[in-house]
C-alpha positions, 0 to 999 in steps of 0.5 A: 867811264872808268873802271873805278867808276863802273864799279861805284854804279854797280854796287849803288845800282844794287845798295839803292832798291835793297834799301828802298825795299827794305825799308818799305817792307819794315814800314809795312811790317810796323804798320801791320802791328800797329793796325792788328794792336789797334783791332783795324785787321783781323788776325789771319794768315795772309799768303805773300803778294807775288812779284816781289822778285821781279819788282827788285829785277826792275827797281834794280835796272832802273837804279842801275841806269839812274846811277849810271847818268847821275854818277859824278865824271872821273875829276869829280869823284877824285875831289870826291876821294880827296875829300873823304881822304883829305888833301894837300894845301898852302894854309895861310893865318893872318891876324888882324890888328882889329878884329871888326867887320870892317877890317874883316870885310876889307881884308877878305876883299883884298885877298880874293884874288889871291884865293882865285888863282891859288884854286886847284884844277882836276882834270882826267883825258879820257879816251873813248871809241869815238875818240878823246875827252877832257873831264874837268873839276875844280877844287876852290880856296876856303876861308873862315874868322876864327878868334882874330885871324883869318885863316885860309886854306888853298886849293892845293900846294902853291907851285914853286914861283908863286909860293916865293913870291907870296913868302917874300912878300910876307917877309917883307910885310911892313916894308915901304914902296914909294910910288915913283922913282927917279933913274937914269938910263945910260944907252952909249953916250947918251943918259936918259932921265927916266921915271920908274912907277913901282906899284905895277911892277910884274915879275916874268919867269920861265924855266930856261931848262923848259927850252934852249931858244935864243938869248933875247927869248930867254932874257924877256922871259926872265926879267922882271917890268914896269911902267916907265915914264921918259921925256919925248924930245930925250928919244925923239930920234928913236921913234918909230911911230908913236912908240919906240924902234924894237930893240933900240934900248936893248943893252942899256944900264939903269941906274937909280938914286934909289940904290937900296931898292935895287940891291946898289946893283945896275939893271940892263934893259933887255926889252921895251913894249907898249909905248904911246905918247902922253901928255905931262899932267901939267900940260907942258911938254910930253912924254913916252910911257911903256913898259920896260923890262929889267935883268940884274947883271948878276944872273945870266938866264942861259945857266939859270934853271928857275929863274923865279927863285933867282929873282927873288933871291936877288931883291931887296924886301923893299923890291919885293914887295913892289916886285912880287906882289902877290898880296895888297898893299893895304895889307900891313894897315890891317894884319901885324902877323902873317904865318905860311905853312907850306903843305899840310892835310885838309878835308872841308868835311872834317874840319871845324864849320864857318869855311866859305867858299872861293872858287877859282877863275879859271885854272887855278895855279894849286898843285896836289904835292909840293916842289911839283914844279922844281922836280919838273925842272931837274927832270928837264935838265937832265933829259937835255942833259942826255939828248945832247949826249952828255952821257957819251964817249965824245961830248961837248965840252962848253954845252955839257958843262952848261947843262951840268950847271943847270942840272946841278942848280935844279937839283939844289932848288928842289932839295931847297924847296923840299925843306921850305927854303927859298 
């Protein structure tokens, strides 16, 4: 039990019976008037029952001890202490083309999950004799209809890669998304006709300041993928299995008919995973379907702090709202107006009634401030900026000036986010 928490017990264990016999002093004193008013007792002076100060020792142990077993965990008094003093959120208002029970219904069925992930989890290592606990609260999303718009409030502020996408994808609200589109794969001499399926597109980044692990870790782990559909007799002696050989389209380039959704820019493959043979919907033929993960040219993940934002920087509306799919696709059918406001104050009990609750599946993706995860980064870069001994008398030349780049490019995300700039 924390300090903060001892303290509360003390004072309720003492609060609690000096109310209680309050209040049952002045309930007896009224009723003593009133019966005296009534002529039901006699007019006599009565000496005071004894025991009355053992019975607030007791009542004063036993409130002690309820408060102690009752009394909310460290994480739950925090969401307590945020509620009474308010917190930080993403707030997010969306108006509605019309305003019926219908569109309401579907609306708030298609942003559930985005309300889920973006809960906020509180959680406090406590350290004890018997050795170390976790002690867990999770603060939940709300939304309410109020004059056409639905509101909703997060969690907490959404982290940086998850604010990017849910704001592109708001920018490109309206945009269309083909289902399918035609590309080409050129491997050496050979060019493979590809089928790309858009709507399970998923992005994948991770910071490579998080840790400096070989060119193909870094490359899978910022990139974006989606389901591809190739012809079989095209990689029939690429095969292993029933799925292709690791690697072996490592290096190709993509190019597609559609050139303004990927920014008229060439894609390199940089992984393939997933793959099993299927049966063309004709019944004529067959073909390989996977996953297949994309990296434009233009960004090199070794000299990329955030590769998130850089993806997002890269792709069109267009891409973006296939890519980044943080919102539903039937969104624009029911909303012509979105508004994102970044960070703002909000305490359930003071605002306005008609809030529901959504509660978090698992540990939500909120933070309690905002640019948490950019200021993270800039301060990894410059504590591998300092192992590396870039600070020294003799360091090295090609990784110091690397790490001066990711450390000058984290520094430039975080004053970004700090003004509400991608």
């Amino acid at each position: 039990m924390g300090l903060l928490q001892l303290f509360v017990a003390i004072i309720a264990s003492f609060v609690i019976p000096l109310a209680s016999l309050f209040a049952m002093v002045l309930l007896g004193f009224i009723l003593n008037k009133v019966a005296k008013r009534l002529g039901l007792r006699e007019e006599k002076n009565s000496k005071p029952l004894p025991g009355w100060g053992y019975l607030l020792i007791f009542a004063t142990l036993g409130s002690f001890a309820w408060t102690i077993y009752s009394l909310p965990n460290a994480a739950e008094l925090r969401h307590m202490m945020d509620k009474v003093s308010g917190y930080n959120t993403t707030r997010l208002e969306l108006t509605l083309r019309e305003d019926t029970p219908e569109a309401r219904e579907a609306l708030v069925k298609s942003l559930t999950p985005l309300m889920r992930k973006c809960g906020r989890e509180i959680t406090y290592r406590m350290k004890g004799r018997y050795g170390t606990h976790v002690e867990r609260d999770e603060v939940p999303s709300f939304y309410r209809f109020h004059q056409g718009r639905l509101e909703i409030v997060m969690g907490g502020v959404l982290p940086g890669e998850s604010l990017y996408m849910t704001r592109a994808t708001l920018e490109a609200l309206g945009a269309r998304v083909p289902d399918t589109v035609q590309a080409q794969l050129k491997l050496r001499n050979q060019v493979i006709d590809a089928l790309m399926l858009l709507p399970s597109s998923v992005i994948h980044a991770l910071d490579s300041a998080k840790g400096f692990g070989s060119d193909r870790f870094l490359r899978q782990e910022c990139s974006f993928s989606m389901e591809v559909q190739i012809d079989l007799d095209a990689v029939w002696d690429m095969l292993f299995g029933r799925t292709l050989r690791p690697g072996v389209l490592n290096g190709a380039v993509l190019e597609s008919d559609a050139n303004d959704f990927f920014n008229k820019q060439p894609l390199r493959v940089v992984g393939f995973s997933d793959g099993h043979i299927e049966a063309n919907n004709s019944g004529i033929g067959r073909h390989l379907t996977g996953r297949i993960y994309l990296l434009p040219e233009k960004i090199d993940p070794a000299n990329t702090p955030d590769c998130g934002r850089a993806l997002v920087r890269w792709s069109s509306p267009e891409l973006r709202a296939a890519l980044l799919n943080a919102l539903p696709g039937n969104l624009p059918k029911l909303v012509n107006h979105v508004e994102l406001e970044q960070e703002e104050r909000f305490s359930p009990w003071y605002s306005r009634g008609g809030w529901q609750t959504v509660f978090p599946e698992g540990a939500g993706k909120g933070q309690r401030e905002a640019c948490t995860a950019e200021e993270k980064i800039h301060t990894r870069t410059i504590v591998h900026w300092i192992r590396a001994g870039c600070n020294s008398d003799s360091p090295d030349e090609t990784s110091c000036a690397r790490l001066k780049r990711l450390r000058d490019s984290a520094l430039e995300n975080a004053m970004n986010c700090s003004i509400g700039k991608i």
